[in-house]
C-alpha positions, 0 to 999 in steps of 0.5 A: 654941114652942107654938101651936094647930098645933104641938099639932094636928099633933103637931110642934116648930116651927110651920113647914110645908112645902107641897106643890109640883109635882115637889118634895114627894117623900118626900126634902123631907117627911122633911128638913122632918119631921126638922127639927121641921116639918111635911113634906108629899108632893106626892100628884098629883106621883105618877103613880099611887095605888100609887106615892103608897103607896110614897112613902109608905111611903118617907117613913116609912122616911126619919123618925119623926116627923109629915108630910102628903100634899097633894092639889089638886083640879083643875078637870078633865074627867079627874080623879085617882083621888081615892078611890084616893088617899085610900085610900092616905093612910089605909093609909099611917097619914098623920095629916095633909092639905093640901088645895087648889084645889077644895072638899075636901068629897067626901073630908072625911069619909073623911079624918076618919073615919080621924083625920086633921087636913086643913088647907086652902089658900085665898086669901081670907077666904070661902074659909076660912070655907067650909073651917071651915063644911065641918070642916076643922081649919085653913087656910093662908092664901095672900096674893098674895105667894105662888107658885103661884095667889093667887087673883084678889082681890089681898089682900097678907098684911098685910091677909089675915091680920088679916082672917082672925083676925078672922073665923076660929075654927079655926087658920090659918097665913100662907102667902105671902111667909114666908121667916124668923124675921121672917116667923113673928114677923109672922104670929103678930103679925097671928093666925096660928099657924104659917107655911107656906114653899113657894119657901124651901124648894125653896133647901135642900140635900135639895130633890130638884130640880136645882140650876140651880132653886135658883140661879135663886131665890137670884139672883131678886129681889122683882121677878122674878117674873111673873102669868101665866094672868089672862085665864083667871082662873087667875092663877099666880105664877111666876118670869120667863124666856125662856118666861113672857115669850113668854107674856105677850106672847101674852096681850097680843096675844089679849086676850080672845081667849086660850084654853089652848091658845095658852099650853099650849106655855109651861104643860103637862108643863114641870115635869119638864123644869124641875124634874128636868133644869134646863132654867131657860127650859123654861115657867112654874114658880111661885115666890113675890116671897119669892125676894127674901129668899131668898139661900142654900142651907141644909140644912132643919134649918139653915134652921129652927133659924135661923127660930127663933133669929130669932124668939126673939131678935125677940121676947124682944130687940128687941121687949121691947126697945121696951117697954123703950124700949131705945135700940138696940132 
């Protein structure tokens, strides 16, 4: 399948993996990479820029083939050292960048002085007409299905990304909620060019997390996740347990009265214990509503040969079928 990302990003398949906290390590890049897809390595999971080159460098090692390094811009008084972390994009030969929370304006030129494609993250359709107006070459749209922080606008893929196509004249994938060959179809129907997974492909067999965080996705429904942070306007979707529901509690007796502080028990420092040790109840993980969709353990090659398998046979069956007025289409 060829669409304006597969040829943007020099790839197969129209499939990227996002960067997600303590999962983008050079493992999960290269398994997705390998696969046909898009790879991406987490650059604020590594703890320094020195150690985001040898992750780098590692993930080169590991596959031949095109992946990119996210980098999130944080409201922070303490930022990351940004220029340093670019830097180490660019020597690496990295050809692409996912970028997300804040405006990625400060690093735009460096990155596209050096030839690399930077696709943005963003959870409304301002926001990705910002990311065009200020160069970048395409969006993740981000509906509020969606693990991790949707925004505050509550818009559903089935209305975003529509909208997004109407507006947009760089390409953009569907992200939130994509989980199979019915999810690609869908979002290439409503004008997207690709789909990007983040909780599918924590469930696969090279994700380097513990295994208890993949079972507890492949056991979750639709229903089990939690939005937690709204009062601070800061809204993450994550998935419920001991910890999140503590949370919520305290955000329902403070109300407006709630800061950081009284949560950062249930939402500071918990990745490592979660993810790397499978401590399930340790705090507040995100994970999309897609978990409900999700009910294996695939190896990331397995998972996208599937994908497009799919979506080969619902576009060139079922949905010729109707056309057809095949019965049984």
């Amino acid at each position: 399948m060829k669409t304006a990302i597969t040829e943007m990003f020099g790839i197969e398949h129209p499939i990227i993996q996002g960067g997600m906290h303590f999962v983008g390590f050079a493992e999960m890049a290269a398994a997705v990479s390998n696969a046909g897809g898009l790879g991406i390595i987490t650059g604020l999971t590594q703890k320094t820029p020195e150690d985001l080159a040898n992750e780098i460098a590692k993930c080169k090692d590991m596959t031949d083939k095109p992946f990119g390094v996210n980098i999130t811009f944080l409201p922070t008084l303490n930022p990351p050292d940004y220029p340093a972390i670019v830097k180490a994009i660019i020597d690496g030969g990295v050809k692409a960048v996912e970028t997300a929370g804040r405006n990625p304006a400060q690093v735009l030129p460096y990155l596209k002085d050096a030839g690399i494609k930077v696709i943005h993250k963003c959870t409304s359709v301002r926001h990705s007409l910002k990311a065009q107006d200020i160069g970048c070459d395409a969006v993740s749209v981000d509906g509020f299905e969606c693990g991790g922080h949707p925004g505050e606008d509550d818009v559903p893929n089935m209305i975003l990304l529509p909208r997004a196509a109407d507006e947009l004249d760089i390409p953009f994938v569907s992200s939130g909620g994509q989980a199979d060959g019915r999810s690609l179809v869908a979002s290439l129907a409503m004008g997207a060019q690709g789909m990007n997974m983040g909780t599918r492909f924590i469930a696969t067999k090279e994700a380097p997390v513990h295994e208890n965080v993949k079972k507890a996705i492949v056991a979750a429904s639709e229903l089990d996740t939690r939005l937690v942070m709204r009062p601070l306007r800061n809204t993450e979707r994550v998935l419920t347990n001991e910890a999140v529901e503590r949370l919520l509690e305290k955000e329902k007796a403070l109300g407006a009265d709630l800061k950081f502080e009284d949560i950062v028990e249930e939402v500071a420092g918990v990745y490592p214990r979660i993810m790397m040790e499978g401590d399930m109840d340790a705090g507040a993980w995100s994970c999309g509503m897609v978990a409900g969709l999700i009910h294996d353990i695939p190896t990331c090659k397995e998972l996208i040969d599937r994908i497009m398998s799919e979506a080969d046979q619902i576009i060139n069956e079922r949905l010729v079928g109707f056309m057809k007025g095949t019965v049984n289409a």
